[in-house]
Phi, psi and omega in degrees: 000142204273155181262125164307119147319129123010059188339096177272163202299151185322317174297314187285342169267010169279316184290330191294326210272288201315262181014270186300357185264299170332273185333314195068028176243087173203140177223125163291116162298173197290321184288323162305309187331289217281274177352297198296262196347312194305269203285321203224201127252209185273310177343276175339302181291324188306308191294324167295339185259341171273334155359070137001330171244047166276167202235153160250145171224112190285350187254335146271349154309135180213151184254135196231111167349156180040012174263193184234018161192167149341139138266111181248143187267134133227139172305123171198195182223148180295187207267327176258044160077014163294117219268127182238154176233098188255130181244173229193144147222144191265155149224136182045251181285339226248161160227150164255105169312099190294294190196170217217106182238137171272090202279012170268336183228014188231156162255167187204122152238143211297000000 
């Protein structure tokens, strides 16, 4: 059984987003893939997360028992201001894309 991570702090999941983005060590699950095509593309989810003004919203993170890292959300808005919520997970060298929510036109529970 896996030991629960630490959480990490807005600096260390902003650099870690740059990082895997820089890197290109970044992967959509199948269920982020399928979520991304519905609301955006990938380009698009890329840019959100390379934002500057993304927001983390730290109060919806959550840890799901046997995994190797956090689920973190973040907020930013698409080029035509449509406010999206992409959640991100590390596994080793890698981030993981979860999902890709259109908070204009969706409710999203956890």
């Amino acid at each position: 059984m896996n030991k629960k991570p630490s959480k990490k702090t807005k600096l260390e999941l902003f650099k870690g987003i740059e990082q895997a983005i820089d890197n290109k060590n970044y992967v959509f699950t199948q269920h982020g893939e399928i979520r991304s095509k519905q609301r955006l593309n990938d380009e698009q989810v890329i840019r959100i997360l390379r934002d500057r003004r993304k927001k983390h919203d730290a109060a919806r993170d959550y840890y799901l028992e046997g995994y190797q890292d956090w689920n973190y959300h973040i907020q930013g808005h698409t080029v035509d201001n449509q406010p999206v919520r992409i959640v991100v997970s590390f596994e080793e060298n890698s981030m993981l894309i979860i999902t890709v929510i259109n908070l204009a036109t969706e409710e999203y529970e956890k």
